[in-house]
N, C-alpha and C positions, 0 to 999 in steps of 0.2 A: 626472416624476422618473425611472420608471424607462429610461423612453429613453434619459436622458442619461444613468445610469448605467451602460447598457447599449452605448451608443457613448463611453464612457471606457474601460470594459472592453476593448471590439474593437481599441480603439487600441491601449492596452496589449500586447492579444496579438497585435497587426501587429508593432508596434515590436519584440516578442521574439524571434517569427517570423522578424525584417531579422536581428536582431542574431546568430541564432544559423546564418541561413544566407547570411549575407551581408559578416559583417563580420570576416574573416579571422581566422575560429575560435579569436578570442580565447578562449576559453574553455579550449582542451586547453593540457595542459600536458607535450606529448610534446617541445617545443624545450630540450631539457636538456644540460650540458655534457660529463656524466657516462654518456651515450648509447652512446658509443663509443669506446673505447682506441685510441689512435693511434699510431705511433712517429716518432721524430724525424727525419729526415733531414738535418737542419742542426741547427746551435745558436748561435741569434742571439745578442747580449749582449742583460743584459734586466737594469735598471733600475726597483727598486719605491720609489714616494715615498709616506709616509706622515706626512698633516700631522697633529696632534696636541696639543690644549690641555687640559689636564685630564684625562688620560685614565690615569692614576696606577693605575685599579683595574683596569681590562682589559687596560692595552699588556701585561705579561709571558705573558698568554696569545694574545693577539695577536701579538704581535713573533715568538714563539718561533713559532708555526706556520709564520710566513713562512721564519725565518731553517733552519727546517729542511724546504724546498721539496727535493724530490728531485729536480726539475732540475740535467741534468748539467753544463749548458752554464755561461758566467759570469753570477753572480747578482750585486747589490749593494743592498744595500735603505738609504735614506736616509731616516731620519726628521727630521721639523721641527718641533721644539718651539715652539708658538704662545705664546709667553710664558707659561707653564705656573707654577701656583704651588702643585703640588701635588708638585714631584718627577719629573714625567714621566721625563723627559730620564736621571735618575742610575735612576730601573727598567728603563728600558729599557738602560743600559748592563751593570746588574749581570745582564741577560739575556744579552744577548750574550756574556757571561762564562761565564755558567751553562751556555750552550751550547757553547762552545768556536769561539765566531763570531766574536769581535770584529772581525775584519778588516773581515768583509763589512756591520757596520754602522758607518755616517757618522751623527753626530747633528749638523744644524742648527739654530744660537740663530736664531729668527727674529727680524728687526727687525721695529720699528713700522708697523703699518699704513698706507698711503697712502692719501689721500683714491681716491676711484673703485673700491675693489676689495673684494669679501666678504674675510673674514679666511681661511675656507678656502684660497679660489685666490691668495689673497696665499702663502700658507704652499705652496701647489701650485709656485709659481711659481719659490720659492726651491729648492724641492728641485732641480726641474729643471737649475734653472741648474748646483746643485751635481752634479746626474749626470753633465752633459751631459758632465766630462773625461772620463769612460771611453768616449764617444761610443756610446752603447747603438745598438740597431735597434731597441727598444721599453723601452715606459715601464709601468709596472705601476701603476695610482693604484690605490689602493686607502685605503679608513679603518682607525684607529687599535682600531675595537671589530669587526672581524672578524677569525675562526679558520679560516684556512686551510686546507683538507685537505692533506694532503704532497703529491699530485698536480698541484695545480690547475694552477700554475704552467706545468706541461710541457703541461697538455689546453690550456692558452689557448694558449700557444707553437703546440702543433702544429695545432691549427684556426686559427690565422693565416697558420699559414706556408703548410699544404696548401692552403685556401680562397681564398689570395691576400686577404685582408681587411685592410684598414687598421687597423679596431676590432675586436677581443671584448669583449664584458663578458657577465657572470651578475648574476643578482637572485638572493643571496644568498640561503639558508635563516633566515629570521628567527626568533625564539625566538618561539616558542610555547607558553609553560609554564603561566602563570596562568589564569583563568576568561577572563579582558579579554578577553587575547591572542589566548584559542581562539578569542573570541568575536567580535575584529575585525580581526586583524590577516593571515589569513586573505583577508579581504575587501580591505584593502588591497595586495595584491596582483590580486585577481584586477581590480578598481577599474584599478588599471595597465595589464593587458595588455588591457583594454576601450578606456580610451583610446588605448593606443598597441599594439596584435595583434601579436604576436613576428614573424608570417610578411609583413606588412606592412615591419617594421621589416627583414628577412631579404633581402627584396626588393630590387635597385637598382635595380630602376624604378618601384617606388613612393618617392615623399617624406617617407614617413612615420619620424622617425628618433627613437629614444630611448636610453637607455644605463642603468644602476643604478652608483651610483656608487661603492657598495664594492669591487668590484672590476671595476676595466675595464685591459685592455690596450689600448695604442694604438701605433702607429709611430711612430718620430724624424720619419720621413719627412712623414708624414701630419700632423704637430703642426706640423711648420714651413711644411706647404704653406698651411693654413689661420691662417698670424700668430704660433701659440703660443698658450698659455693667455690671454694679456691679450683677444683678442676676445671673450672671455666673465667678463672679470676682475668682472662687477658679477651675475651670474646668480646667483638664490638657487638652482634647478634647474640646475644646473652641468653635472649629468650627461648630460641630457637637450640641455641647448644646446652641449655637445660634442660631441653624435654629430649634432646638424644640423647643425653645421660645417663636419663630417667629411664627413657625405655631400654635403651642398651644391656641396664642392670638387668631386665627378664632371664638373660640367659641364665646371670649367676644366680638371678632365684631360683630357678626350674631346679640346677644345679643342687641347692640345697635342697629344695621341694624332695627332690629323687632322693638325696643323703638321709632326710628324716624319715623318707618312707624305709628307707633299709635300715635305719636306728629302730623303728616301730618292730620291721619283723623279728629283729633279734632280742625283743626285749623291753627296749629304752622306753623309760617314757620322758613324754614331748608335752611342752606347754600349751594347750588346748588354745588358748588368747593367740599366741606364736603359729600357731598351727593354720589357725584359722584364718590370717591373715596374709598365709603365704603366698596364696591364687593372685594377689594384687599386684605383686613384683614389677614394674615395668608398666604395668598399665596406663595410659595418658588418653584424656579425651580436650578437643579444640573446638569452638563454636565461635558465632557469633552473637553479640548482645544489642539488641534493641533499644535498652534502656539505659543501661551506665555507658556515661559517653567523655571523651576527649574533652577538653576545653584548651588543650594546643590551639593557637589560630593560625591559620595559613593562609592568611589572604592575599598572596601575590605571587606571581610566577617564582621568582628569585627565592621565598621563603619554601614554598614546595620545591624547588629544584634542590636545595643545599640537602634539605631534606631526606630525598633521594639520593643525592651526588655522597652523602658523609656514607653511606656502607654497600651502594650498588657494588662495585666493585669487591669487597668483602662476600659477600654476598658469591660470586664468580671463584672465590678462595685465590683473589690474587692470580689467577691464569690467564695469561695471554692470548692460550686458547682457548678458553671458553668465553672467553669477549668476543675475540673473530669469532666465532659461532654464534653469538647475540649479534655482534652487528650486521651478521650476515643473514640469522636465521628469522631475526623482528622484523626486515622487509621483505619478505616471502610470507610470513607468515599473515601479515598485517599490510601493507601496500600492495603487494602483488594484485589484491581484488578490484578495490576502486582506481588503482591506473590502467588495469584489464577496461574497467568501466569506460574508461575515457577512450583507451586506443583503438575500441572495438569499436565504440558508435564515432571514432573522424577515418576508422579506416574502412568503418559499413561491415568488418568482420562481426558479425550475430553473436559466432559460438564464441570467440573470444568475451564480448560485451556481455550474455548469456549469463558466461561460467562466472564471469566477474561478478554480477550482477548476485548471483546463489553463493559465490563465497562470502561477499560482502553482507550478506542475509544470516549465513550462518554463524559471523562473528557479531553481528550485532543480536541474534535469539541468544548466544550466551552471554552477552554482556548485560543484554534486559535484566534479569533476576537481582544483581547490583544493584543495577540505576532505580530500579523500583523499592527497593528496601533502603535506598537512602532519599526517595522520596525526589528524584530528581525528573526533569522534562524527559519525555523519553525521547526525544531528538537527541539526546546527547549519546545515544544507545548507538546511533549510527558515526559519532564520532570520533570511537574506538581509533581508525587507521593515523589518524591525526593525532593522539594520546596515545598512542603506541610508540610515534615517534620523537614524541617529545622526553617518552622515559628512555628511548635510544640516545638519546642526544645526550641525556642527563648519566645514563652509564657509560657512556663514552668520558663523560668530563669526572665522573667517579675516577676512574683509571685513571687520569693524566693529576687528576689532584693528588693520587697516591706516589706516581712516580715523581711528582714536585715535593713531596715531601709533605703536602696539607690533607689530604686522609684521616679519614674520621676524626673529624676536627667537632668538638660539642664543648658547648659551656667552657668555653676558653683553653679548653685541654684538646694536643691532639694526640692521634694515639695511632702507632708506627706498627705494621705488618707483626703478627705475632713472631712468626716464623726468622724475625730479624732481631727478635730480644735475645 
């Protein structure tokens, strides 16, 4: 027995070992948007759509951050009332008012849902369409329960515009306030950029592509090269299957990139404006923001777990195999250390208690960077094995709610395996 205690342990500390020097240092959290102050050089038109069902108690604190963005350039923020029966639509206008905005906000009565589409990106869809007469250079999506800092707006603008990037987006500052929160919500972040490493996602020659979907900037350009919203009109991860999209289209730009260079030698000429915007194809960058934050509240197990439980499984793309590989591979990876801890000092085995001891080290140095940028006790850093399992638990109940038929259940809609429309 202790053998094989003692080679689950070793794994463990390999696997930690890979993760921490090998897997695009998800862990840190110096990819921030609020990094560096930039100045404008241009001022693109920029269009925010912000779809909205029930959202009666956050829009006037929401709406108002946006609608008082201190970008100079033209703003327009369009919201889409998802058949809302709480009022949305008449708060957010008496916002607009409050602020001396009205111009700048358009409110859309959404219609009826279509067969084939999450109600979100139905509601996305519309906005667009209604932006599209001011003919923007980008689109601002952003949700109805985020507070904008007055900045944000112009730091996304000008890391688009200087980086040449198709996409920005930030992962939002999530609230943090209740015991829960401190205690998992933390983790589901850091959970994120494990899966998907900022510097990874940063990269255009890795494939690796993700987005946060409260706030993302995207180009007119870059929406219509990839179809529009409808190629992802069924995505419960909408965010995430928009910036594969996005990057995916690099290939067909390089594609044409190469076409214009052999129109160039024979002759053709090529629109200098079209030309020069070609290198951006595909390009997407992800961070994190310190200052425009969530105003979702989660303050109870049950509210973070639904949370979690509405698209883990999604998430997994619906495989049965790749859950048996999470439920098998979050206690190796995550308990293996602190139960090494225990069986080593009642069984007096050292090296067992030892290695336990260094893995349980190494998964709390990468949890630190988290806990500290959300400003939490760093006791909670050491907590990780205990919030490892509770999001086990919660992807295990993902699955079973999908094969009961309740799967990604939101705002009174649920919405059934793509793959089964």
């Amino acid at each position: 027995m202790d053998v094989i205690v003692l080679g689950l342990m070793l794994l463990s500390l390999t696997i930690w070992l890979g993760l921490l020097c090998f897997w695009g240092q998800f862990w840190r959290t110096d990819e921030q948007l609020e990094v560096t102050e930039t100045q404008l050089e241009s001022l693109p038109v920029v269009c925010a759509v912000v779809p909205a069902r029930n959202e009666a108690e956050l829009i006037p604190t929401s709406l108002r951050s946006l609608l008082l963005q201190d970008y100079p350039g033209s703003f327009n923020v369009f919201l889409v009332d998802d058949r809302s029966t709480d009022r949305t639509a008449n708060f957010a206008e008496g916002v607009a008012h409050a602020v001396g905005k009205p111009q700048q906000l358009h409110i859309i009565s959404g219609v009826s849902l279509p067969p084939g589409w999450s109600g979100k990106l139905w509601a996305v869809e519309q906005g667009i369409n209604s932006a599209s007469k001011f003919a923007p250079d980008y689109f601002l999506l952003t949700d109805a329960d985020i507070e904008h800092d007055p900045g944000n707006l112009r730091r996304l603008v000008a890391k688009a515009v200087q980086e040449d990037l198709d996409m920005v987006s930030v992962m939002v500052r999530l609230r943090c306030e209740s015991f829960w929160e401190k205690f998992l919500i933390p983790a589901f972040v850091f959970f994120f950029q494990k899966l998907y490493p900022f510097r990874w996602v940063n990269n255009p020659n890795n494939p690796t592509a993700a987005a946060a979907g409260g706030s993302i900037l995207i180009s007119r350009e870059a929406l219509e090269r990839i179809g529009g919203i409808q190629v992802i009109r069924q995505a419960l991860i909408d965010d995430c299957a928009l910036a594969m999209a996005v990057k995916k289209s690099r290939g067909a730009g390089e594609q044409r990139s190469r076409g214009a260079e052999e129109q160039r030698s024979k002759g053709y000429k090529e629109n200098n404006h079209a030309s020069s915007r070609m290198p951006r194809q595909g390009r997407i960058w992800l961070g994190l923001s310190s200052l425009t934050r969530s105003l979702r509240p989660y303050d109870s197990l049950a509210t973070i777990w639904d949370m979690v439980a509405r698209s883990a499984y999604t998430q997994l793309n619906y495989s049965p195999l790749l859950l048996l590989g999470t439920l098998v591979g979050m206690p190796v990876i995550y308990l293996v250390p602190p139960v090494c801890v225990i069986l080593g000092a009642v069984w007096s085995n050292w090296a067992i208690a030892l290695t336990g001891i260094l893995g349980w080290l190494l998964m709390t140095f990468a949890y630190y960077p988290t806990i500290r940028f959300y400003k939490c006790s760093p006791w909670f850093a050491l907590s990780l094995p205990a919030i490892a399992f509770l999001y086990t638990l919660m992807t295990l109940d993902s699955a079973l709610r999908h094969w009961q038929g309740r799967g990604g259940a939101w705002k009174g809609r649920v919405y059934p395996n793509p793959d089964n429309l």
